[in-house]
N, C-alpha and C positions, 0 to 999 in steps of 0.2 A: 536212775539219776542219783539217788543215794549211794550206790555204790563207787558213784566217780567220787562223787562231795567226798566221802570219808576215805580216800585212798591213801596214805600215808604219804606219798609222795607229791600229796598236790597241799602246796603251801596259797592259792590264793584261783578262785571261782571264776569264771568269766560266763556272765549267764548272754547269751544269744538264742536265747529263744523265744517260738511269740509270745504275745505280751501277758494272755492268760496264764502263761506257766512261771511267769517270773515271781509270784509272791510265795509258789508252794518250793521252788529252788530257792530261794532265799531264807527261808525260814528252814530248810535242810541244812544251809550254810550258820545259821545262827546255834541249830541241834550242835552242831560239831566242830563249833567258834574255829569256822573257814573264814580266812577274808575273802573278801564278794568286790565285783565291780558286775554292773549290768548296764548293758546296751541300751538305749533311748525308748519310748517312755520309760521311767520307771514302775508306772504302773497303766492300769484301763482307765483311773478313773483317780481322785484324790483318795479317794477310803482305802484304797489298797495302798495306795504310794504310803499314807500313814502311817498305815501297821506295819508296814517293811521299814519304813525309818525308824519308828520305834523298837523292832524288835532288835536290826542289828546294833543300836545302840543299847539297850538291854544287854543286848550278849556282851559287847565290848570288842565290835570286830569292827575291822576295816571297812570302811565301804565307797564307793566311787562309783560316779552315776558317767557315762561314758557319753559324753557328747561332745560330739567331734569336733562340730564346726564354732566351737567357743574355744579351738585351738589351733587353728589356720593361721599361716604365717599376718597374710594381713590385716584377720582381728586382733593376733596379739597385736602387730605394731599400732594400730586403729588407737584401741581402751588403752595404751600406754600413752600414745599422743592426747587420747581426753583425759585420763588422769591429770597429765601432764598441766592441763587447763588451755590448751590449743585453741580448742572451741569453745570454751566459758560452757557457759551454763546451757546442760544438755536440754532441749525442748524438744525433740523428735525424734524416735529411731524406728527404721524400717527397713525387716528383711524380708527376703520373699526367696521362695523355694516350689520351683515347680518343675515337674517334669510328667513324662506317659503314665507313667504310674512304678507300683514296687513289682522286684523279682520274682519273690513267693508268694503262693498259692491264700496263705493264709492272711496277710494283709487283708486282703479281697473281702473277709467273712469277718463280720461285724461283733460276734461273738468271741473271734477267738483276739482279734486285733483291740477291739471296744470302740473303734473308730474308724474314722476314713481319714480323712488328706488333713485334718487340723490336727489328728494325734498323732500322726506319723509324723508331717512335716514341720507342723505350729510348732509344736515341741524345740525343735532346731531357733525357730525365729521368734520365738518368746523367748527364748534363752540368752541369744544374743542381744535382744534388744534391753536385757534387763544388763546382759554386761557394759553397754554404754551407759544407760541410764542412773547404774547403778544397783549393785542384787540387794544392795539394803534401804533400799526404799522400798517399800511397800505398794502392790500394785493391789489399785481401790475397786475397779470393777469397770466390766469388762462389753465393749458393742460387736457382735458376730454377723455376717450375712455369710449362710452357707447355702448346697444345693448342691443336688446328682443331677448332673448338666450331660453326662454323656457316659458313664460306665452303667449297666444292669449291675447294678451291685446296693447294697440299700442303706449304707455308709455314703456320706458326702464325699463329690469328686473335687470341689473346688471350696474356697472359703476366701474371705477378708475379713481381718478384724483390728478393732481397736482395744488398746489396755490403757486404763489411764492411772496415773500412779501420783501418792498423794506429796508430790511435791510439785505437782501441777504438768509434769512430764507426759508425753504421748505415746508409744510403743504399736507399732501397725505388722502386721503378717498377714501378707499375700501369700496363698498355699495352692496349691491345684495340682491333680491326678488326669488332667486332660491335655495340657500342654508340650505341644509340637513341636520338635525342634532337638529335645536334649535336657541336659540337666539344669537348670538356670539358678543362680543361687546369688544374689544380688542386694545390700547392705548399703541404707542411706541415712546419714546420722546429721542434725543440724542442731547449731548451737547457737548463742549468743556469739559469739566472735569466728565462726568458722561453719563450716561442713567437709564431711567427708561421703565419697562415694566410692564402692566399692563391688566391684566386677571379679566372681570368686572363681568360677567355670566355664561359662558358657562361652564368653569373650573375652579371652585375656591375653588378647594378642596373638595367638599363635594360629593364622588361617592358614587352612591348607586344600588342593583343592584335587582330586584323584577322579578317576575311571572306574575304581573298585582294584586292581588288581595290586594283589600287594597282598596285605591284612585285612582282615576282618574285624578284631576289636579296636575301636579307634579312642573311647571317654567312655567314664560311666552312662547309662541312660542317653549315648548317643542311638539316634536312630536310621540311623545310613551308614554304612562304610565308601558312598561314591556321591560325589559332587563337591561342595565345598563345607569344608569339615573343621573343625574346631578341636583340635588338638589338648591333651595336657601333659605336660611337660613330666610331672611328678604328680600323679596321683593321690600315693600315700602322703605326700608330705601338702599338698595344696588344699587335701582335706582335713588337716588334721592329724592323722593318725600317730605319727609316729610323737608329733607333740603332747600329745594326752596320754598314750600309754609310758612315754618318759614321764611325765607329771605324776602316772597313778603309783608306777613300780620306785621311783625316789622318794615318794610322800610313803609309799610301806616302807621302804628301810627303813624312814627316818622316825617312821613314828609319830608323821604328823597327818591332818587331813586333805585329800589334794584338793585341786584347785573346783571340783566338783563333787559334790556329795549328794547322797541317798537327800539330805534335805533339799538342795538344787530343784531334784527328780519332783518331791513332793508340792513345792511351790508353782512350777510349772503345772502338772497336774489339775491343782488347784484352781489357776487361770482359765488351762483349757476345760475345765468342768464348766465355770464362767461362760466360759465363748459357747459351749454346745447348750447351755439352757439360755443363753440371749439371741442363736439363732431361729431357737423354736418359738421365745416371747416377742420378740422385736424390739427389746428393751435393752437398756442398761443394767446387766443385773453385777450385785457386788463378787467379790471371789471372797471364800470365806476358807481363812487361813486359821483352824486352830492352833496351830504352831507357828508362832512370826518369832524371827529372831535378829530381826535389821531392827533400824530406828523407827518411832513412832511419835505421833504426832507433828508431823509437819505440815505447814502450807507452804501453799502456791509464794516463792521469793516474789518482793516489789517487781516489777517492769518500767519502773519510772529513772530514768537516769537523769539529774540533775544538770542543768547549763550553768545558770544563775540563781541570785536568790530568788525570780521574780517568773525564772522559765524552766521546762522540762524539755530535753532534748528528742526531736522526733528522728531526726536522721540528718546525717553531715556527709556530701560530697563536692566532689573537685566538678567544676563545671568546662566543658570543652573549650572556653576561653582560659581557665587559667584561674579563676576568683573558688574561691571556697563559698560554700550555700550550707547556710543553717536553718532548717526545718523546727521548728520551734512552738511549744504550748502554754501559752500563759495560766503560773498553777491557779489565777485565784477566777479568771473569766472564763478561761478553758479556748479562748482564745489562738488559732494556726496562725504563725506569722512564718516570713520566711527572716534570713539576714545574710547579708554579702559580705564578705569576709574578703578586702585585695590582697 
């Protein structure tokens, strides 16, 4: 491995391998101030993701945490529409990522992966949900239900969880190694003034329905080549790919950090450490981030929206006759009234 790292001719690292070997190529990468990008987790666990963040920034190298689906066509457009304030103020995001399970052998084995279906996959859907939410708020801690429902493997095959973040935000990952069907990877975000829903693979229009004869590979994690089939169009581009490695080889030119970084890696980590000791407590337990570098100290915004001086607005709609209907809280009795509005 060292002898690839130092080759003269290799100006920038792509580590793809499992997850145990990522901190010992990295820190080969920092001996020999290679820039690095590495593949999803960054690390087994937050302690490793640490010291790799720290190291390559000690060296003073590049670094890029490769995760894909924070660059799919329709999250970029998604986080530009909430930027934008489309949905107001974000109170919910939920992705979910499930399929039969991974390609190699090594997933499978808990030592070398450090996980099952929340490291592999959680990763993907705590990541996104921090990109609606916001990566600089701070997620406060974290409720896990995990369980080996159907793989002999002694990694968890299935998970849900919740992250809650301290500006009172929600963040949910659906993760599972047992489900049928294909790749499913599915994004539901709600706001104050909106929602967005978001169908990334499984179904996205394109049904199709065959005998088998033809081709054999039909989508990632598809599991039939015959009956009716689910197609995708662009691969590389509907996952990401091609958007994230533009993002990482533009941000080396220029010199600047891309759009995810070794800290990304490490903050996720962090979480899912969170979710693996609240599924063994049953509890809420915190994520303990010795490196935060978003804002701090927020609360939970008011939820109180104003009518009058005398009422709080519970909710305003048009009624099948024609009249507007105001739902209304008197601030000082606390009083539900309604009002008709012609």
């Amino acid at each position: 491995m060292e002898e690839a790292i130092v080759n003269p001719n290799v100006d920038i690292v792509c580590i793809a391998l499992p997850n145990n070997l990522h901190e010992a190529a990295v820190m080969l990468c920092c001996k020999h101030k290679k820039a690095v990008m590495t593949t999803k987790p960054l690390g087994r666990n937050a302690a490793e993701a640490k010291r790799m963040l720290i190291a390559v920034e000690e060296a003073g190298i590049f670094n890029g945490y490769l995760e894909d689906l924070v660059y799919t066509p329709k999250f970029i457009k998604a986080t530009q529409s909430v930027k934008e304030g489309a949905l107001g103020r974000i109170l919910w995001a939920k992705s979910r990522e499930t399929h039969p399970g991974p390609h190699s052998e090594w997933f499978w084995d808990i030592e070398q992966a450090g996980g099952g279906c929340i490291l592999d996959l959680g990763c993907h859907c705590i990541e996104i949900a921090r990109g609606y939410i916001g990566k600089d708020i701070k997620p406060i801690e974290v409720m896990c239900w995990a369980d080996t429902q159907v793989k002999p493997i002694d990694a968890e095959d299935h998970a849900i969880g919740l992250v809650k973040y301290e500006n009172g935000a929600i963040g949910q990952f659906e993760v599972s190694w047992t489900f049928r069907g294909g790749l499913d990877l599915r994004d539901e975000v709600m706001g104050t003034e909106g929602t967005i829903w978001i169908n990334s693979f499984l179904r996205t229009g394109f049904d199709m329905f065959t005998t088998g004869k033809g081709g054999d590979y039909i989508a990632e994690k598809a599991e039939s080549n015959s009956g009716w089939l689910f197609p995708v169009g662009d691969e590389l581009n509907e996952l990401g790919y091609n958007h994230m490695f533009m993002d990482m080889f533009n941000a080396m030119e220029k010199g600047v950090d891309p759009k995810e970084t070794f800290y990304d890696g490490y903050v996720v980590n962090a979480i899912i450490d969170a979710a693996y000791k609240s599924a063994k407590t049953k509890l809420w337990e915190p994520v303990q981030l010795d490196i935060w570098r978003g804002q701090t100290g927020l609360t939970k915004e008011s939820h109180l929206v104003e009518y009058d001086a005398d009422h709080y607005l519970i909710k305003e709609e048009m009624t099948h006759y024609g009249a507007k209907k105001l739902i209304l809280k008197h601030k000082t009795t606390g009083k539900i009234s309604d009002q008709i509005i012609e």
